[in-house]
Backbone as CSV, one residue per row, in Angstrom:
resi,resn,N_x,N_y,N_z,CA_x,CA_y,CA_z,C_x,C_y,C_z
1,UNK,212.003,-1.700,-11.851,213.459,-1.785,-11.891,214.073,-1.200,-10.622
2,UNK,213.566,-0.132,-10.231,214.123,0.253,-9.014,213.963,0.071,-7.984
3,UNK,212.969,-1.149,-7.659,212.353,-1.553,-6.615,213.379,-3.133,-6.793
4,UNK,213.577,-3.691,-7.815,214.677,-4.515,-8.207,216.405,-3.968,-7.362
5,UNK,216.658,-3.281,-7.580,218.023,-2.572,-7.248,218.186,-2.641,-5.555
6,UNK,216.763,-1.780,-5.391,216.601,-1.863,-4.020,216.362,-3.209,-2.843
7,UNK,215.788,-4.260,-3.602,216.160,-5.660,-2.957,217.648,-6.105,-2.672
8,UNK,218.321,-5.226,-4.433,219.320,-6.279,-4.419,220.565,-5.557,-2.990
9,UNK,220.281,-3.843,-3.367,220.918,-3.609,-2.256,221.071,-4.099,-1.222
10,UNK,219.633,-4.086,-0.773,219.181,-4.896,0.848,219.988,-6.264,1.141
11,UNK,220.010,-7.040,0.114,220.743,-8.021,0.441,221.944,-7.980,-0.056
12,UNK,222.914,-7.364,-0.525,223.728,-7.484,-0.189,224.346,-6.551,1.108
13,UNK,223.880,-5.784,1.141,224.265,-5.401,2.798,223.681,-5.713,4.217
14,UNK,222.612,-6.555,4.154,222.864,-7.751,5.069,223.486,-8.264,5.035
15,UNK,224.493,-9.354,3.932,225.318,-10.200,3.628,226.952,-9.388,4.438
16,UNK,226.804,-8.173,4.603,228.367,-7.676,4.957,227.881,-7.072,6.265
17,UNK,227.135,-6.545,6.575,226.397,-6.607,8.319,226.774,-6.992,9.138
18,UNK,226.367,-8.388,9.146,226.913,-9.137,10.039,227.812,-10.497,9.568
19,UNK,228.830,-9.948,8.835,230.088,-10.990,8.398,229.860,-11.559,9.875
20,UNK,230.969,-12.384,9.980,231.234,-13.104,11.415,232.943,-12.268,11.318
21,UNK,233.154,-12.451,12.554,234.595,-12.177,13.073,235.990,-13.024,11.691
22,UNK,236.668,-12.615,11.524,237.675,-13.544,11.056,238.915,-13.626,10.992
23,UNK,239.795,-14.512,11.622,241.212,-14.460,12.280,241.862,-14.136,10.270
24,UNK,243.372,-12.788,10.418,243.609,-12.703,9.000,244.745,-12.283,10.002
25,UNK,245.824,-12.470,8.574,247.568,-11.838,9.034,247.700,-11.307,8.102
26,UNK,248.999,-10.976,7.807,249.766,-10.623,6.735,250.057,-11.490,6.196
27,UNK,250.789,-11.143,4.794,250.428,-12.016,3.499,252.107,-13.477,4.152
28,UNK,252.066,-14.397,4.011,253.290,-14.816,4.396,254.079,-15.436,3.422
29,UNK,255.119,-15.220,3.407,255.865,-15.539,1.724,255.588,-17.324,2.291
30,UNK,255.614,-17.858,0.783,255.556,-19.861,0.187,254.385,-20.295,1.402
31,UNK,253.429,-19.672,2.154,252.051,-20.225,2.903,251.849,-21.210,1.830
32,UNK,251.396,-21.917,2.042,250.405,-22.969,1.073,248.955,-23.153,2.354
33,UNK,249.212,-23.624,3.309,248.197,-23.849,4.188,248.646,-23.495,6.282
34,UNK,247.749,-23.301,6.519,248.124,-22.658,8.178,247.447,-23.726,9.147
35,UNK,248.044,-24.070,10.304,247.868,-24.127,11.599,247.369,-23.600,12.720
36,UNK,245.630,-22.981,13.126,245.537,-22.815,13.740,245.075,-23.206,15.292
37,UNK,245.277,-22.656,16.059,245.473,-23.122,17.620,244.769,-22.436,18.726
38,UNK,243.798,-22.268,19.182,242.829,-21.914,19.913,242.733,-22.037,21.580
39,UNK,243.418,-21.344,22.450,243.195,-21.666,23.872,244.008,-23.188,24.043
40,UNK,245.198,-23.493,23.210,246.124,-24.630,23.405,245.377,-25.952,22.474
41,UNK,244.574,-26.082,22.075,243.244,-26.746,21.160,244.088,-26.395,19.721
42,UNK,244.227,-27.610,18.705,244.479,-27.146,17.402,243.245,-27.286,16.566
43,UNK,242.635,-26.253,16.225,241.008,-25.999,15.460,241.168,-26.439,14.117
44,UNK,242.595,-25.816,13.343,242.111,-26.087,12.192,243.878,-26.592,11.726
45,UNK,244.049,-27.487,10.972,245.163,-28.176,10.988,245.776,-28.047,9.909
46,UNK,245.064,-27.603,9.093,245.496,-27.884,7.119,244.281,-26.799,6.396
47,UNK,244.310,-25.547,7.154,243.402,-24.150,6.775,244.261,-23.566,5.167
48,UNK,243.661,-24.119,4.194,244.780,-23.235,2.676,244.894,-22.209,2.731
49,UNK,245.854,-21.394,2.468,246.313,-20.350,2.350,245.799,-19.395,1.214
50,UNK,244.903,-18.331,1.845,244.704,-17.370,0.530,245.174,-17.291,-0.554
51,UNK,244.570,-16.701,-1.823,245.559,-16.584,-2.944,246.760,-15.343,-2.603
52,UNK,246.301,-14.695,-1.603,247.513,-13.819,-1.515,248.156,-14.158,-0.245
53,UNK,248.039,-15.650,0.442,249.219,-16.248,0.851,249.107,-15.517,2.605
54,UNK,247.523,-15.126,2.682,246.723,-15.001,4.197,246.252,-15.974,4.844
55,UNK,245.569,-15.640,5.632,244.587,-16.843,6.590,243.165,-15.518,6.719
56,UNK,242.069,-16.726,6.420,241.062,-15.970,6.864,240.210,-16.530,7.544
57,UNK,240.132,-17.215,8.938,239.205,-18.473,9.779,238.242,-17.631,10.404
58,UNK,236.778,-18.298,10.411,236.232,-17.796,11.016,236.277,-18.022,12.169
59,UNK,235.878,-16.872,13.382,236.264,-17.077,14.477,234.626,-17.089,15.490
60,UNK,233.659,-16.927,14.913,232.280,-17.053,15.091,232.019,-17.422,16.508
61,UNK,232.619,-19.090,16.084,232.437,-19.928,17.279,232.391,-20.003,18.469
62,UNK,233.761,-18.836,18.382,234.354,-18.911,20.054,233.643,-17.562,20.671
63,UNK,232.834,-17.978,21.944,231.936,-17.618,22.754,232.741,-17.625,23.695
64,UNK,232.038,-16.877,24.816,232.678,-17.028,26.240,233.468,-16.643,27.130
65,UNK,234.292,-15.279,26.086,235.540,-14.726,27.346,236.495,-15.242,26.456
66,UNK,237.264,-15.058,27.605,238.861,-14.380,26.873,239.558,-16.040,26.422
67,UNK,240.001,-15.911,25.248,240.936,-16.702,24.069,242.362,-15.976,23.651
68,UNK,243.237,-17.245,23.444,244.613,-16.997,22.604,244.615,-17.776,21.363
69,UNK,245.245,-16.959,20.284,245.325,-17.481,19.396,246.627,-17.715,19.123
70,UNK,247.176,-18.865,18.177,248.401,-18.651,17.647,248.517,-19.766,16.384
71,UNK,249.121,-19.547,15.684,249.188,-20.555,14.109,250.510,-20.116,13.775
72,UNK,250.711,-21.019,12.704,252.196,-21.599,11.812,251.805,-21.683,10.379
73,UNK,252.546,-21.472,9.348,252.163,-21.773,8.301,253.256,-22.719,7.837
74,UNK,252.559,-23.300,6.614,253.085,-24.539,6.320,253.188,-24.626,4.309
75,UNK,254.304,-25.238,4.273,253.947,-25.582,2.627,254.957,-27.353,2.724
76,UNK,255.011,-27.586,1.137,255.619,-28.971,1.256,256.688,-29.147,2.070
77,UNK,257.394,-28.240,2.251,258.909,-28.184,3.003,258.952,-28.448,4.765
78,UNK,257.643,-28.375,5.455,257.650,-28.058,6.294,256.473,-27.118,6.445
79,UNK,256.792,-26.542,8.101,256.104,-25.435,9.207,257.240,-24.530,9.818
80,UNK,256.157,-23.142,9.793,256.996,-22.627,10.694,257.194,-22.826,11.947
81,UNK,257.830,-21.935,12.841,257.323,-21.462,14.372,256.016,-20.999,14.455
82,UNK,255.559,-20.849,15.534,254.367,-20.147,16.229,254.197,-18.732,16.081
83,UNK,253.694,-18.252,15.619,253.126,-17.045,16.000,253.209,-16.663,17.457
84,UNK,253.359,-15.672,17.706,252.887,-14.572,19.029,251.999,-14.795,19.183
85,UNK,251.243,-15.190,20.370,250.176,-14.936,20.996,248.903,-13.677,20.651
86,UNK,247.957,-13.899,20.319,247.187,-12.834,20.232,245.624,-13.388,20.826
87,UNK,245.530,-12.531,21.696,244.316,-12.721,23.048,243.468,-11.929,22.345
88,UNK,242.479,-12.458,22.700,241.205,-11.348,22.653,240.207,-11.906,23.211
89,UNK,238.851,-11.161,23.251,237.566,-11.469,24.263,236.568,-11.345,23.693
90,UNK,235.746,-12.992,24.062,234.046,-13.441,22.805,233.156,-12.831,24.081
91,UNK,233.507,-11.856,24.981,232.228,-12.025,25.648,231.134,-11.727,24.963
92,UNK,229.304,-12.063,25.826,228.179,-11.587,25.174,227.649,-10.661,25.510
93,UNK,227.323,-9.368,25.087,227.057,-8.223,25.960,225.891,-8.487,26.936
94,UNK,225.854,-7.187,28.135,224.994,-7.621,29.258,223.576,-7.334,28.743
95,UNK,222.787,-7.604,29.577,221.085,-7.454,29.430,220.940,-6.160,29.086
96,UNK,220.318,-5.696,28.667,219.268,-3.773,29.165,218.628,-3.663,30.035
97,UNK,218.938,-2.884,30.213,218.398,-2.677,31.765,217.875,-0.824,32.052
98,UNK,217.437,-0.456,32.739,216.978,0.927,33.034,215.902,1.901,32.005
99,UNK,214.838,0.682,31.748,214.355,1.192,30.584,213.260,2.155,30.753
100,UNK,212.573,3.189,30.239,211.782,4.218,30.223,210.970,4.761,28.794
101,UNK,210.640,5.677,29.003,209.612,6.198,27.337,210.497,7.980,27.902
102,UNK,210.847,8.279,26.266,211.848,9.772,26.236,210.613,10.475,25.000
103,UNK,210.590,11.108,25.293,209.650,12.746,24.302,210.564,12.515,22.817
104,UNK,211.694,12.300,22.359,212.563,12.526,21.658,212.579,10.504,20.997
């Protein structure tokens, strides 16, 4: 049994480890579904809206250096405006380098 527990641990905290990245806002009053927009690129067009009326996209994909994001949310009535800009950076970290053997 406790060797049971201990699998199940293991996997579930691999499973939250390495989530992937994921674009989220605040909750937005009548969201039904969002617009998002990637480096001027629209990625995801008709993303549903959380039950508590978020966005949660994965952002995995984007490799490579520096990105803007921006999205709209949407229900039957319409879309909003754009969001603010929000930048950030997929770089991949550098090599290792300066390697040796330590007593410790």
């Amino acid at each position: 049994m406790k060797k049971l527990i201990a699998i199940l641990a293991m996997v579930l905290f691999a499973g939250t480890a390495y989530a992937a990245p994921f674009l989220v806002c605040d909750p937005v009053d009548s969201a039904e579904y969002f617009i998002v927009e990637v480096d001027g690129v629209v990625v995801a067009d008709n993303q549903p809206a959380e039950t508590d009326r978020t966005i949660h996209y994965d952002m995995a994909p984007f490799t490579g250096g520096d990105h803007t994001v921006r999205a709209k949310a949407g229900n039957m009535w319409g879309v909003s405006d754009w969001s603010l800009p929000f930048d950030f950076n997929a770089d991949l970290p550098g090599s290792p380098s300066g390697f040796g053997f330590s007593a410790e």
